[in-house]
C-alpha positions in Angstrom: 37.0 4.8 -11.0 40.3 4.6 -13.6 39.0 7.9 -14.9 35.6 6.3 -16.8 32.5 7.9 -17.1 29.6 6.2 -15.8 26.1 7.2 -15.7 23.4 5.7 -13.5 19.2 5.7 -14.5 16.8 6.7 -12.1 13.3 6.6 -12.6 11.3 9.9 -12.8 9.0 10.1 -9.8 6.4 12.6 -9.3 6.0 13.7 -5.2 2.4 14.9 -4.0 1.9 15.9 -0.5 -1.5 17.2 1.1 -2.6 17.5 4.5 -5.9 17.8 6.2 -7.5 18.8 9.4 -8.5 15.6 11.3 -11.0 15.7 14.4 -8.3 13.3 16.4 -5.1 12.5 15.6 -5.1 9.0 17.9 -7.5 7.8 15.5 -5.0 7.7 12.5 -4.2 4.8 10.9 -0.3 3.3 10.4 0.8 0.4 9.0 2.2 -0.9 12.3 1.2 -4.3 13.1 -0.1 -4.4 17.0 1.5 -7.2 18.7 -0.2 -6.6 22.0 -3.9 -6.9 20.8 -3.5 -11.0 21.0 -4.2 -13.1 18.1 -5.7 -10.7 15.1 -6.4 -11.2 11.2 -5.4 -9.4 8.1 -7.6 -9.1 5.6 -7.2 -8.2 1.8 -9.7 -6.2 0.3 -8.7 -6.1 -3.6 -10.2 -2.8 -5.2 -9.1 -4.0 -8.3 -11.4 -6.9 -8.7 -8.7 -8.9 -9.6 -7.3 -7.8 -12.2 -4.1 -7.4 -11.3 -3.2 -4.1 -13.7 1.0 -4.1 -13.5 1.3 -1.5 -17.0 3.4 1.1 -15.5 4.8 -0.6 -12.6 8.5 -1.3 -11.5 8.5 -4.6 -12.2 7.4 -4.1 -15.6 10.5 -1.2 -15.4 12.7 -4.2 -14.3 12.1 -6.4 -17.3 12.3 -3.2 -19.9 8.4 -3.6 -20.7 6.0 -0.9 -20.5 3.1 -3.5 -19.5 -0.4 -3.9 -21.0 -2.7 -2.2 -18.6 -2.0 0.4 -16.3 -4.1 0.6 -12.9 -7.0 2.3 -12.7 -10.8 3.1 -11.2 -13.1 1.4 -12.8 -15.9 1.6 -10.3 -15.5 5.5 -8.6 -18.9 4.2 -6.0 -16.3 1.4 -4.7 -13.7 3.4 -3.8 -16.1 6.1 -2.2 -17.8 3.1 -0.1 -14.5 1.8 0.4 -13.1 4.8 2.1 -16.6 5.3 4.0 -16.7 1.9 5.5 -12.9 2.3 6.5 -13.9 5.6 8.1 -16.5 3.7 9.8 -14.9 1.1 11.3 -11.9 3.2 12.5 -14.3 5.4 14.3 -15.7 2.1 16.4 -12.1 0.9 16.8 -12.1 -2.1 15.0 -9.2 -1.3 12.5 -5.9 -1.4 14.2 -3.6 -0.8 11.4 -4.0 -0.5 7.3 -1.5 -0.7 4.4 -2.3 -0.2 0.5 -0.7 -2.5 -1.6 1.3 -0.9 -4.4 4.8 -0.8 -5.0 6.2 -4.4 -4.2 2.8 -6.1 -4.4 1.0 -7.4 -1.4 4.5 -9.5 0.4 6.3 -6.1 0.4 3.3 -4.6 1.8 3.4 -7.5 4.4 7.0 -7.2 5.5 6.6 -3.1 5.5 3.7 -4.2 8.0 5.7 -6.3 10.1 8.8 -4.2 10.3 6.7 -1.5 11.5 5.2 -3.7 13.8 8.5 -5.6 15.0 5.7 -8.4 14.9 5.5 -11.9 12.9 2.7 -13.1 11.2 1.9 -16.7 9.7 0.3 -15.8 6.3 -1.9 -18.9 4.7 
């Protein structure tokens, strides 16, 4: 470009991968929306006891703050239960699909849902 030098900022991102054995893979969870199940619900199950913690977070990034609080556990026995109940309900077939909701807040984990899906949803 005319010879200028430019220089582009990327945030520094930090990759973890693991892996596990699993007693049946068609029992793993996706974000994909089912559109053949009929009429379903989403619920929102908010492990942060609303609080809504952004320090940290890209849209803190985007308006050059660093933000207050930064997300965290406060209650370990929640998330345990959490993941235990999940487990449990998967198991008996009554969880069709799960998302977290992190980067882009709870509509980007919507849209991510319904892309995956190719459904639409009517949220309220």
């Amino acid at each position: 470009d005319d010879g200028l030098d430019k220089a582009v900022t990327s945030p520094i991102s930090l990759v973890v991968t693991a892996f596990a054995n699993t007693q049946d893979a068609r029992k793993t969870l996706t974000p994909q929306l089912r559109c053949d199940q009929g009429e379903t619900k989403l619920i929102l199950i908010d492990l942060g006891n609303g609080k809504c913690r952004m320090g940290g977070s890209a849209l803190a990034q985007v308006y050059k703050q660093i933000g207050d609080v930064a997300p965290d556990v406060d209650k370990p026995a929640q998330l345990k239960a959490f993941f235990a109940e999940i487990q449990r309900l998967n198991q008996e077939n009554k969880i069709l699909a799960y998302h977290d909701r992190s980067d882009g807040g709870l509509f980007t984990t919507l849209c991510e849902m319904a892309f995956a899906g190719r459904c639409g949803m009517d949220i309220h």
